[in-house]
N, C-alpha and C positions, 0 to 999 in steps of 0.2 A: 248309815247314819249321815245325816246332813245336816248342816249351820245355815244360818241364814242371814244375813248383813245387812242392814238399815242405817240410813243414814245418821242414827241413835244406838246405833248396837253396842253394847255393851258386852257382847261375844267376842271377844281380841283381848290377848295376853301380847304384852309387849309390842303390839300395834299387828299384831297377824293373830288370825283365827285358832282357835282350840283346832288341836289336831294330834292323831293318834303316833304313836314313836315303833307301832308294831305293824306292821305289812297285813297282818290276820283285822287289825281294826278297820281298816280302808284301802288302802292300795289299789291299782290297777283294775281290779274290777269295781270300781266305783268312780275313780277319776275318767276313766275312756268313756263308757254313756255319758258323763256332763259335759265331757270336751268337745265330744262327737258332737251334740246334741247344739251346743253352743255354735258350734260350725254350720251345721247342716242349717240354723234358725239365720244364721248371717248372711246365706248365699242363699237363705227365700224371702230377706228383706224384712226381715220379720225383728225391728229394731226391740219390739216390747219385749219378746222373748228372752235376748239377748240380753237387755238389763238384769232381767229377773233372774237368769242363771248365772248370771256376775256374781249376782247376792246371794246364793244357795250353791254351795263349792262341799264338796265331800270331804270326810278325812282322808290323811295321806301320810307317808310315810318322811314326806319331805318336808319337814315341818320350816326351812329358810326360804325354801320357794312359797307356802304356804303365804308367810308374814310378807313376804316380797309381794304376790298377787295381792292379800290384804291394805297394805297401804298402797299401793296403786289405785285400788279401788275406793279407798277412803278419801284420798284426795281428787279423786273424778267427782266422788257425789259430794262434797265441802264445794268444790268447782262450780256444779249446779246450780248446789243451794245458794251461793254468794249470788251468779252471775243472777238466777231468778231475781232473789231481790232487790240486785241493784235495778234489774231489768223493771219490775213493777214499778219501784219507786222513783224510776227514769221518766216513764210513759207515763204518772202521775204531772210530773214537774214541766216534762215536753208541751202536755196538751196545755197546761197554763200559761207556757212564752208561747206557744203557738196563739191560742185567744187574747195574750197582750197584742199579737204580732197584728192580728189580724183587725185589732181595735183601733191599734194606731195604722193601717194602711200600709206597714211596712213590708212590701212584696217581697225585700231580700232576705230579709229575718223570717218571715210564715213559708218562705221555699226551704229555707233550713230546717227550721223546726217540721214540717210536714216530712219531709225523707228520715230524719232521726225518728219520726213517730214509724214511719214506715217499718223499719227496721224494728223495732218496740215490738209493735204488736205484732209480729211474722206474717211469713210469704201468704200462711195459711188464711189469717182472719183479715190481710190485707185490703183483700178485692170489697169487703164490705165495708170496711173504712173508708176507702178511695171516693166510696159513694155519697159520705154522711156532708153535710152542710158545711161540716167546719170545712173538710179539707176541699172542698168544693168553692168555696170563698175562696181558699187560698190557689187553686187554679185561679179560679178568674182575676185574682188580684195581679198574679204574676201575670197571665198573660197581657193586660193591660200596659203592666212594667216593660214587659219585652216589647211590644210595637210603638211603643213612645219612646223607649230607648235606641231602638234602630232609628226611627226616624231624626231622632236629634245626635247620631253617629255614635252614640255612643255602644259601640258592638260589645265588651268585654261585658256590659251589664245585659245586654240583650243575650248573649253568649249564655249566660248564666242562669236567666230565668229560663230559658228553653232547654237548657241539661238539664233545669229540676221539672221541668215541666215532662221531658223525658223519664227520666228516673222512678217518679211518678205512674207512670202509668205501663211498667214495663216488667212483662213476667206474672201478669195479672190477668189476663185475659181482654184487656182493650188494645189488642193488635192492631186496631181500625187509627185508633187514638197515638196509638206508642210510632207509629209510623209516620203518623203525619205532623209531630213533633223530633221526632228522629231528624227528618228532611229536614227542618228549621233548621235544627241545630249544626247539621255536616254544612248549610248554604251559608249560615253563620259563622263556621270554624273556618269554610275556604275563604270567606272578607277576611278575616284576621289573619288567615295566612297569607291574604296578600301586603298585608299591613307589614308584617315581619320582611318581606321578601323585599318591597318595595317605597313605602311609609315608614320609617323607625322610629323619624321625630312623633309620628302622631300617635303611636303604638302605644312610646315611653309616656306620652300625654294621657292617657288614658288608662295603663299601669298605674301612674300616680293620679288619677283620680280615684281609680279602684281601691289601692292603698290604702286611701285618705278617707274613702266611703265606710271599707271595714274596721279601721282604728284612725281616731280624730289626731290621736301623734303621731300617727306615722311621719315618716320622715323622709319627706322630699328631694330625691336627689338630679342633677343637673344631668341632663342628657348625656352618652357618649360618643363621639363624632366616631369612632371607634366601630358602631354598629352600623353605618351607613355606607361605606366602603365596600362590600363585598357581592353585592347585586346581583352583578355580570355575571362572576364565578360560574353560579350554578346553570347557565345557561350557555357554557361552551358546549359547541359541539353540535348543538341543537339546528336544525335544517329544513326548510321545506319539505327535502328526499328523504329525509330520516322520518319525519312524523306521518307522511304518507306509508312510507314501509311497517310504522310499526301499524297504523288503522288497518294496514290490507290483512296484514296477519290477526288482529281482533277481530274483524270483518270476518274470515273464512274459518277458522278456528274457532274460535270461542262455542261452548256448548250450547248457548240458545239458540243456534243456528240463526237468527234472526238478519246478518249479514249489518249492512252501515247506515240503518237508519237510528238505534240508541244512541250510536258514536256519532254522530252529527250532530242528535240533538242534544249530547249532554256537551260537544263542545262549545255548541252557540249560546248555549245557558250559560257558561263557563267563563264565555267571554264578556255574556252579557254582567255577568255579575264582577268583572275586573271591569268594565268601563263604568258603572252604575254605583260604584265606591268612591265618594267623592273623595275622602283622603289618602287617595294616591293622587292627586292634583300636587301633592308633596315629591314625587318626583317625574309624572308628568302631568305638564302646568296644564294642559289642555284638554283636559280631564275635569276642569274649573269651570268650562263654559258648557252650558247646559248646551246649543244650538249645534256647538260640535258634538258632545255627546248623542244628541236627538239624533244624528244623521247616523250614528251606529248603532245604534238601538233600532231605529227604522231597516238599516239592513238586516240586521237578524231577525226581526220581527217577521221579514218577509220570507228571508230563508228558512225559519221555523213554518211557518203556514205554508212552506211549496212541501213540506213535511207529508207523506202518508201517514197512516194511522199507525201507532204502536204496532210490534210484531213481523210487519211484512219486511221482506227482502231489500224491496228499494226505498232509499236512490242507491247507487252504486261508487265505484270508484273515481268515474269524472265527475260527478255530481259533489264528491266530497272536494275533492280538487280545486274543484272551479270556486267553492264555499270560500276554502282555505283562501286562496288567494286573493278573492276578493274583502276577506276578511281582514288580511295581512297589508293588502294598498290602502285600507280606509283608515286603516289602523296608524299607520307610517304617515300617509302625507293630510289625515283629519285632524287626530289629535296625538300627532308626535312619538306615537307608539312603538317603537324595536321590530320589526318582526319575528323576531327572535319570541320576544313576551307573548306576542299574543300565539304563535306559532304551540308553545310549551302551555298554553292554559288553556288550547284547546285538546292540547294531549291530553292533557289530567283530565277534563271534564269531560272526552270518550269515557275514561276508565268509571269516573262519578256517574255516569249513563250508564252504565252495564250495573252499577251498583244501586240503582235507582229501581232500575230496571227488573234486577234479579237476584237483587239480595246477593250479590255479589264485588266483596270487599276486597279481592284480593288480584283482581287482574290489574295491570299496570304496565305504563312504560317504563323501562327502567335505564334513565336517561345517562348521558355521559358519564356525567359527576360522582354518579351513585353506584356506575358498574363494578368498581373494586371492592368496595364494601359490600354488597349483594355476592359478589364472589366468594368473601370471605367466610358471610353468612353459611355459605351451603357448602363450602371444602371443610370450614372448622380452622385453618390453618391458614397463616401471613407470614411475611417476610420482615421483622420489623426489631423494635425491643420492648414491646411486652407490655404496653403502657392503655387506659382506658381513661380517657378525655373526656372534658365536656365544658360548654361555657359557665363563667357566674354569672352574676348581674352586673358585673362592670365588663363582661364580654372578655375576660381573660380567659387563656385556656388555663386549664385547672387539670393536674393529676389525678384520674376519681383512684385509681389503685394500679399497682402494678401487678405483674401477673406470675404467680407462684413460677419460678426457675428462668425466669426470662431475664436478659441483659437488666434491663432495668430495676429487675429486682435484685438482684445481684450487686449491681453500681450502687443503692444505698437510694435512687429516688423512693420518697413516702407520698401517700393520699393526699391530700392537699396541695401540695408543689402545684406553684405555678409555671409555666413554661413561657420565659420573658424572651428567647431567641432559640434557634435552632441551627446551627453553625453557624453563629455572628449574626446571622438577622433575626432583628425583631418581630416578634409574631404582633403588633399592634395591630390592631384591624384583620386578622387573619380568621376567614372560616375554619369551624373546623374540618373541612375538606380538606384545604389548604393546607391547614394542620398534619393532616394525615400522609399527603402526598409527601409531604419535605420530612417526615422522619422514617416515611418507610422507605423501601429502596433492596436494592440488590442485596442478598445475603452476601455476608463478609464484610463488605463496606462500612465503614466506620461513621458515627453521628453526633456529634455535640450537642446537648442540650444545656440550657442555661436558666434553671430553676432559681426562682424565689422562695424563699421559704419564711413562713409569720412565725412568731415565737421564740426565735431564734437569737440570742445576746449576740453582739458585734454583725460583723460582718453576713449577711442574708443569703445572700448570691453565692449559688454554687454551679461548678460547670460539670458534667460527667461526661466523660466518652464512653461510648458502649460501641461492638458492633451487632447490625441486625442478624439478625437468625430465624430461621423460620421457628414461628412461634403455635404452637399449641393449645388450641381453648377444649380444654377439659371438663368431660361432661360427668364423670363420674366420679360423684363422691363418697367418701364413707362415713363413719360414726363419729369418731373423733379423729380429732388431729393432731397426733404422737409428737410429731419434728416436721421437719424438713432434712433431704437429706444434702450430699455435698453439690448435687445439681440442683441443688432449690427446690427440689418437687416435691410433694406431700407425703407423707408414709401414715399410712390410717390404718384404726385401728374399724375393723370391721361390723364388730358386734355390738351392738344397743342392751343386751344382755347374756352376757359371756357364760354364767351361770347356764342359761336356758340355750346356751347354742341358737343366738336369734339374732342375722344379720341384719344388718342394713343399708341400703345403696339409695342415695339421692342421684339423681338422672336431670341432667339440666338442661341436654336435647339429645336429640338423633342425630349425630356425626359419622362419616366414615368410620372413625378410632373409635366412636362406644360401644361398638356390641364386645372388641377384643380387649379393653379394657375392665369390661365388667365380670369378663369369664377369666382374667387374672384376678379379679378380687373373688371371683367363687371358688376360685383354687386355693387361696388365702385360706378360705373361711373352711371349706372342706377336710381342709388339712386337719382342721382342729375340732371339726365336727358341724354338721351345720342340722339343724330341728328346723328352721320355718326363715321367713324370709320377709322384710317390710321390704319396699320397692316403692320411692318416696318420687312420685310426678307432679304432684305440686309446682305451679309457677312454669313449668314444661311446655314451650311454645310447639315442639315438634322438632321435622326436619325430616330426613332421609324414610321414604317408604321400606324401601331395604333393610333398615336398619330395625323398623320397627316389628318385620317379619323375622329376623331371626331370633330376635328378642321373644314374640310370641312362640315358637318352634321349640324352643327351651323348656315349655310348660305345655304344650298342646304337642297332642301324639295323633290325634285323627279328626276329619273334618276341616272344615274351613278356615282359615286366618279372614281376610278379608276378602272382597270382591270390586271389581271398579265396573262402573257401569256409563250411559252415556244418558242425556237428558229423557231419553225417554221408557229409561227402564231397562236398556239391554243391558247384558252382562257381554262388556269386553276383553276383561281380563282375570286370575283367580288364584289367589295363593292357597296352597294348600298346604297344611300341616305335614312333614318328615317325619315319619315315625321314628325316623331312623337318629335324629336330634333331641329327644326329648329330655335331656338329660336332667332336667330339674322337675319333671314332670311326677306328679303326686308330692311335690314338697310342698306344706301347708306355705302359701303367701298372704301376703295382706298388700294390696296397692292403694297408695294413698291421692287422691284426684282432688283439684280444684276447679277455679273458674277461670285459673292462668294454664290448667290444661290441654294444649289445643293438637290437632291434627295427629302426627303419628301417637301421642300420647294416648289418645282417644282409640284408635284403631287397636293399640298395644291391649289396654286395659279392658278397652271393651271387647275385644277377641277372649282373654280370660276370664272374665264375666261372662259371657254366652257360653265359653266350656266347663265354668263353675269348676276353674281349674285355679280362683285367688279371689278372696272377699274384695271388694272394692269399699274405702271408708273416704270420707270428706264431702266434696259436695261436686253439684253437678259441672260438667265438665264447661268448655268455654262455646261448642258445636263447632268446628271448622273441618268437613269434610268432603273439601273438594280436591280436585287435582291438577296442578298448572304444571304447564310444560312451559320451556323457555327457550325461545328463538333470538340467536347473537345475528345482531343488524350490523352490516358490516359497514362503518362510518367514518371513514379513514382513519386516521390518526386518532380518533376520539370515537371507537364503538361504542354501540349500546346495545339494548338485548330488551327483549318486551317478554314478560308471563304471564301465560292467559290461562283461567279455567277451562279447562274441556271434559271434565267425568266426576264423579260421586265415588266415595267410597260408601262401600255398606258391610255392617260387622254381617260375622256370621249367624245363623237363628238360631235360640237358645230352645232347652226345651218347651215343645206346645206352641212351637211359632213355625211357619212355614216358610218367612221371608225373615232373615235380619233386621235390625233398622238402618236406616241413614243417619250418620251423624251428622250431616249438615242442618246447619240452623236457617232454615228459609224462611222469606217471610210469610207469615202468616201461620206456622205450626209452634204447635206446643209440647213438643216431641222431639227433643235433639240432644244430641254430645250424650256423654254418659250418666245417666244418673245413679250414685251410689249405692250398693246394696243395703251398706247403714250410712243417714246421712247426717252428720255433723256439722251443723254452722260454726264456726268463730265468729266471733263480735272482733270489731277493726280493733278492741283494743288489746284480746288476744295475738290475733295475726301481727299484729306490730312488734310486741313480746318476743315472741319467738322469732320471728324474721330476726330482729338487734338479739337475740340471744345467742340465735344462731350461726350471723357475721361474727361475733365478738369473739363467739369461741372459735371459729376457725383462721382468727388474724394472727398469724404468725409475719413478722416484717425479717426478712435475713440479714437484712443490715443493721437490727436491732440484736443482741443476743439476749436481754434481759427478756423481751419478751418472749422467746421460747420456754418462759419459767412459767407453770400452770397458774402461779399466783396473782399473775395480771390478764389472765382472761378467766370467763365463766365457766363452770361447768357444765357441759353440754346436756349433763343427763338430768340437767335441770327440767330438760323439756316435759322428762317423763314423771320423775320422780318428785314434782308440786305441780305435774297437769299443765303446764305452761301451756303447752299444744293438746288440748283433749282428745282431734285427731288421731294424733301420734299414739296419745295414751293409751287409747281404747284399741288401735290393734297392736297393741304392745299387748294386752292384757287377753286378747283372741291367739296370738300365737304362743305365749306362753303357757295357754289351757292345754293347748295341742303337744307342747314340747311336754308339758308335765305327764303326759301319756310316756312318753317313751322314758323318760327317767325311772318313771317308778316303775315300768318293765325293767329296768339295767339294774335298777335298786335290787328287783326280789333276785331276778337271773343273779347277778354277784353273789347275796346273801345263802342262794342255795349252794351255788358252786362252793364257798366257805365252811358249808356248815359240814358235821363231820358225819360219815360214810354211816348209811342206817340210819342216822339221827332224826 
């Protein structure tokens, strides 16, 4: 006997499906082929299938899981049906400001409106839109906008038109097109970043133009001297012998074997475009005069054309040398330049040259300033109290949160505080490097800080003493968030559906401490039973390759985890699956992927997809799957450390393929990162929902006790129980198929052990 559910049914008693109360009407042998069957259509991609046996669910003995699966799925297809129609009657109202937009010439308003139509009509009917006249007017309108706005310095509007001009054409199949707006856009991002670095008055001048462009009140405010102080900072350290050391190691390293012809010429491009930015004549005046500039641009000019052609080995080491330095006198005694400055922009634009070059975004010098934070990145752990900064718009440093069991959380600082001194001195004009350096420090040592706080009747200013402690950035989350306990740390509760035995673990990177933290929370869950498993990577930048093989090893019992390979196909290296670890291996999973999932998240998820060992739900992944090694440059007093790509990761092959794929995204393919077995879009105005849904409910403050009361935050299971995340929902509604398999085997097994002897 089977039901069948439409977005009209009228088949539901008290919001769950008619369903039998005797084991003989349905039970077990009719819930396992739909669960199975469910499963098996999910891990061949096979999205229509899967709807269709959402809505054709057998009788069952279970009649609260029943009504549970029912409205689950009531509210998935309400979720549809709204978002369709708002969606049609979006793309109706879109295309009409798009053709006011385009009546009136207004390139910034027809670039907005063409990406929301984007979005409107999907990835799928995209490429033929892109084509049609209207949004073809609105390319050429923008790009018009954009070369008249670089030329009259206005970059933040030039900026603008070529990210939608990117945007635009990206994921569509004009790779030829999406690239060569790409480039616009990074040679336009590096001017503005010199403007930040070195220009602030002309920056803040240009912000409030921008301002005033997209609201006529906005409200103008006076520069802060505040922002112009801090320059030098990020250029301690920096050396002639340091940036030669870090080019030799790009040079010899790096996978394109190509050696220091990219690095050359992405540095003299690099320079050329910090001399060729007239508003840094705001802090060097000589920068103003066109005659002095000419005579730099003439050098490079030349050093470019002594260039070979893309690819080949040379020039070499002196050749790069002898650049540098000539670059660094002309620079100092032409137009007043640091050596220092141009020394550090021709490091960056090596790295912009290998990315030009190879679709690769991720080598880099990783200069003084930046080595401790880079450190922290990849240990997971500091020495400090606990706190996560960042500037406002008046350049104060600003508390963004403090960090669950850490001094600071503990002492009673909240989110907002400002941080006006740090043991008696004023942070006024302080980077936040600066920042960082003076509150972190030796464990045990003690730190004043001297927060501001808004809202606050009388007196504002508070001072807290903490001392630092090595501080722990914790990657593993759970469902809810029970308390905090006497250490401040979280105590969660595991499961997303307690009934169905179906955990859930959010994963926020690859740390040292997350593979041993997550196998304390499956001991948690084990304890009390565990049926299936969501494994939430979402927003998952990556981290440790180590981390994300033992992780795979947990669910794969044979064959391959990943491979690393070298630019030209070899296989260097090869993880292979432990049989002898598999310990979660055959538990139904569901991994949840985005476009914020990158690197080992890819390798993790996409290894369990090729062994059809975990559905994968959400959407395609971010493609990051290269491998950088990291060499510490030894810089006296002030190290630094370079990371350079040298290999490819490639998953393992799934069945009917010979070779894996490569999850890096190169240019020019249309083939990378993971894409999901069911793929799910969110509209931003989902994603944004649940993102504040899901801070809110995990804001527990210790220094608060009222809010540990569930009355001032959401419920979390909001996400599932009104679709907030349809993501979420829908493999909530795949493992609980799978869990109602094994219930209603315990159901009959109990009822016979009960029933009485012969009976």
């Amino acid at each position: 006997m089977w039901l069948t559910l439409t977005a009209c049914s009228a088949l539901t008693v008290s919001g769950g499906w008619i369903v039998s109360t005797s084991a003989a009407a349905g039970g077990v042998d009719e819930v396992r082929p739909w669960a199975d069957a469910m499963w098996d259509r999910a891990l061949a991609d096979d999205m229509a299938q899967v709807e269709r046996l959402l809505q054709e669910v057998p009788d069952s003995t279970l009649a609260g899981q029943a009504s549970r699966f029912s409205d689950l799925q009531t509210h998935r297809l309400q979720e549809t049906t709204r978002l369709t129609a708002e969606r049609d009657a979006s793309a109706i109202r879109v295309t009409a400001e798009l053709d006011k937009a385009l009546a009136d010439d207004d390139a910034a308003k027809a670039g907005l409106k063409a990406h929301e139509l984007k979005f409107l009509v999907g990835s799928a009917n995209w490429p033929a839109e892109l084509k049609s006249a209207r949004i073809q007017r609105a390319i050429d309108l923008m790009e018009k906008q954009g070369v008249s706005a670089e030329a009259e310095g206005d970059l933040l509007l030039a900026q603008e038109m070529n990210i939608r001009l990117r945007g635009l054409h990206e994921g569509c199949g004009e790779d030829a097109t999406y690239r060569k707006w790409d480039k616009r856009f990074n040679q336009l991002s590096q001017r503005v970043s010199l403007l930040v670095e070195y220009a602030p008055h002309a920056l803040h001048a240009l912000r409030m133009k921008a301002g005033t462009r997209a609201d006529p009140e906005f409200k103008v405010v006076e520069f802060n001297e505040a922002f112009a102080n801090d320059w030098e900072e990020g250029l301690t350290g920096v050396s002639p012998q340091l940036v030669r050391k870090a080019l030799q190691f790009l040079a010899e390293d790096h996978m394109s074997g190509t050696g220091w012809e990219p690095l050359v010429r992405g540095g003299l491009e690099a320079v050329r475009l910090l001399v060729t930015t007239p508003a840094l004549a705001e802090r060097f005046a000589a920068l103003g005069d066109p005659q002095k500039v000419a005579r730099m641009t003439e050098l490079i000019d030349r050093r470019l054309a002594e260039l070979p052609p893309r690819g080949t080995r040379r020039p070499g080491a002196t050749y790069a040398r002898e650049t540098l330095e000539e670059l660094v006198s002309q620079g100092e005694t032409g137009l007043g330049i640091p050596g220092k400055v141009v020394l550090h922009q021709f490091g960056e634009g090596a790295s912009t040259g290998l990315s030009e070059s190879f679709g690769d975004d991720y080598t880099e010098i990783i200069w003084p300033e930046r080595l401790r934070q880079f450190k922290q990145q990849i240990e997971g752990d500091f020495v400090g109290v606990g706190i996560l900064i960042q500037h406002n718009d008046e350049h104060e440093i600003i508390i963004r949160s403090p960090l669950e069991g850490s001094p600071a959380a503990r002492a009673g600082v909240r989110p907002g505080d400002e941080i006006a001194a740090v043991n008696g001195r004023s942070t006024d004009g302080w980077s936040l490097n600066r920042a960082v350096e003076s509150i972190t420090g030796p464990q045990g040592q003690e730190v004043v800080l001297t927060v501001n706080r808004s809202g606050v009747e009388g007196e504002s200013a508070f001072d807290y003493s903490m001392k630092r402690q090595k501080i722990k950035l914790r990657s593993v989350h759970g469902w809810w968030k029970e308390r905090l306990d006497e250490q401040g740390l979280p105590e969660w509760d595991w499961f997303i559906d307690p009934a169905a035995h179906i955990g859930y673990v959010r994963l926020t990177s690859f740390n040292d401490d997350s593979f041993v933290d997550f196998m304390a929370a499956i001991r948690v869950m084990n304890s009390k039973g565990l049926n299936g498993l969501i494994l939430d990577l979402r927003g998952n930048p990556g981290g440790l390759l180590k981390s994300a093989v033992q992780f795979a090893n947990l669910f794969v019992t044979d064959g391959g985890i990943v491979s690393v390979e070298d630019v030209e196909g070899n296989t260097v290296s090869k993880s292979v699956a432990d049989p002898g670890k598999g310990a979660l291996a055959g538990l139904p999973v569901v991994v949840l992927v985005n476009s914020g999932s990158a690197s080992a998240s890819e390798i993790l998820s996409g290894c369990l997809q090729a062994h059809g060992a975990a559905v994968i739900v959400g959407e395609r992944s971010f493609g990051k799957g290269s491998v950088q090694t990291v060499q510490h440059l030894d810089n006296g007093a002030k190290p630094a450390g370079v990371k350079v790509t040298t290999q490819f990761y490639r998953l393992p092959p799934a069945d009917g393929e010979k070779v894996g794929r490569l999850v890096h995204r190169k240019a020019g393919v249309v083939d990378w990162g993971v894409t999901p077995d069911l793929v799910v879009e969110l509209t931003p105005e989902q994603e944004n929902k649940a993102l504040e849904l899901r801070l809110r409910a995990d804001s527990i403050l210790e220094s608060d006790a009222e809010a540990m009361s569930m009355d001032l935050r959401p419920l979390v299971s909001e996400l599932v129980d009104r679709c907030v995340d349809p993501q979420l929902s829908l493999a909530l509604m795949l493992l609980e198929a799978q869990s109602w398999v094994a219930q209603e085997a315990e159901a009959i097994a109990k009822a016979e052990r009960s029933a009485p002897a012969g009976g």
